[in-house]
C-alpha angles and dihedrals in degrees: 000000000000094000123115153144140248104250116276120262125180110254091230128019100198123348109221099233084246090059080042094055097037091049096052097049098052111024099033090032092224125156109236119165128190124255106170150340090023085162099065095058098106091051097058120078131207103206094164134058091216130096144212142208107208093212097130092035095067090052090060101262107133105163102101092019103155100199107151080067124091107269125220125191118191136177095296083056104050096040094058090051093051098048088050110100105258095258097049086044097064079038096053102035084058095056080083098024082061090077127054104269124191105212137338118224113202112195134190086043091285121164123190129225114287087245085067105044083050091052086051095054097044087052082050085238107140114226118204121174127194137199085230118114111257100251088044100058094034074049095053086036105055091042093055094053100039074067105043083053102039122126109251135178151158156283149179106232151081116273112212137176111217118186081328103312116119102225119182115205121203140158130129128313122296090008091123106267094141095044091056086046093054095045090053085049085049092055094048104277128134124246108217093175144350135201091349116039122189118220126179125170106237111187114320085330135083115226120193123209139170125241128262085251106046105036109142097352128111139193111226106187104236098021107049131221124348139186105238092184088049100041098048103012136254097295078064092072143052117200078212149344144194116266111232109153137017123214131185134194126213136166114276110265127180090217093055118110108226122189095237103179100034094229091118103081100205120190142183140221121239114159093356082294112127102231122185118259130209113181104201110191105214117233128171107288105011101143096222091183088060093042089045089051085049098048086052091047084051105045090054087052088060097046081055098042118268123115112191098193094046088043079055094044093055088050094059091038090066098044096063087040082060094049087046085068102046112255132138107302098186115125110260128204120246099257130040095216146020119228099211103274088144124160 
């Protein structure tokens, strides 16, 4: 199996708070607004996607205190500060001002005493609040930067939907993997990626993506570089999908072993996640675009359910259970009887 990837690499190492903030207004449309110490925001660095809620740490213990994560502080939080008399508020709130925190979310809306957002600016810690729930916008949050650190890395391939299903061609170089890809856009697929695809594991799932550079456009050996969203319009494209099966074409070889009943379910490995692999040997006048169209068809009748091979198996199965016992084993035609339709 000659396919493989470039080594994975995280997308981000660290996010200055600033990038954090920027992002999250305008990408992940969410409503921050600064509390205190918004000028120290590009000095502060997120370097985890995990977050913490400083509950016990405002009570002074400090043990498992996470503080080079994110902190969030909801209603349970606050609540607890403010009912605190004044002098044990500004005590317990530097329990955690005392590190050097990257950021305070404050959810709900919430906003602390002004002793404590002083305290916050003179510690250099920024401090945003939002009207979000808590869970929801630990929820957005998490989910942004899960992306923003995930491993990535790439491949050499085109990167098609077909009828839903995110195939990733791949095979050596000139074997015909654009031209596939551009015979499945012809007949009203969607290009994701060619040449370079981009693929970073986000969450359990693997999402494929094209670069900055190479977005909509294809090489077609002979002909150069063309504009697939301008050639065939924007239902032509996808900015990025969801990789589900992996398929490579290879010159036909007599030695090859090719999986000829599809009952062995081969997979390979991208990101330490397990994809579907079909190996298609390539002969004069296969048509690759048809049989890719089929192995997407395919693959959706066994998410829902339907194994061809294994429908085929049991029908063989029963045959030889019939001629076990005895019964007639000549080979039948389909039907018993002809109605007629005679030319």
């Amino acid at each position: 199996m000659p396919f493989s990837t470039h080594s994975p690499i995280p997308i981000n190492e660290k996010l200055t708070v600033e990038e954090l903030i920027t992002k999250l207004r305008k990408r992940v449309n969410i409503n921050i607004i600064a509390c205190a110490a918004e000028d120290k925001c590009c000095d502060k660095f997120v370097s985890e996607a995990e977050l913490n809620r400083p509950g016990l740490a405002l009570t002074g213990y400090l043990d498992v205190f996470s503080w080079q994560r994110i902190q969030i502080i909801g209603n349970t939080e606050t609540d607890y500060l403010v009912k605190l008399p004044k002098d044990k508020q500004l005590e317990a709130f530097d329990n955690i001002t005392k590190f050097d925190l990257p950021i305070i979310f404050l959810t709900n809306g919430n906003i602390l005493p002004k002793a404590l957002l002083e305290n916050a600016t003179q510690r250099g810690i920024p401090i945003f609040t939002t009207p979000y729930e808590t869970s929801r916008f630990m929820l957005l949050l998490k989910d942004f930067l899960d992306d923003q650190f995930a491993l990535q890395t790439m491949v050499h391939g085109a990167m098609v939907d077909v009828y839903g299903v995110g195939i990733l061609i791949v095979g050596k170089s000139g074997i015909g993997k654009s031209e596939v890809a551009l015979d499945l856009v012809e007949r009203g697929h969607r290009l994701v990626a060619d040449d370079v695809v981009m693929i970073t594991k986000k969450g359990s799932v693997l999402m494929a993506s094209a670069t900055i550079m190479s977005k909509h456009f294809m090489e077609i050996r002979g002909l150069g570089i063309v504009d697939v969203m301008s050639m065939f319009g924007i239902r032509s494209v996808r900015y990025q999908k969801r990789l589900e099966i992996v398929t490579e074409l290879s010159l036909w070889d007599d030695a090859l072993e090719i999986n000829r009943t599809g009952l062995d379910h081969e997979q390979v490995s991208i990101l330490d996640n397990e994809i579907p692999y079909v190996q298609l040997p390539i002969t004069p006048g296969k048509n690759i675009t048809v049989i890719a169209e089929v192995i997407a068809m395919n693959h959706l009748l066994k998410h829902y359910g339907y194994d061809a091979a294994e429908a085929f198996q049991d029908r063989i199965k029963s045959s030889i259970a019939e001629k076990t016992k005895g019964m007639n084993p000549s080979i039948k035609r389909a039907i018993e009887y002809f109605e007629g339709d005679i030319e």
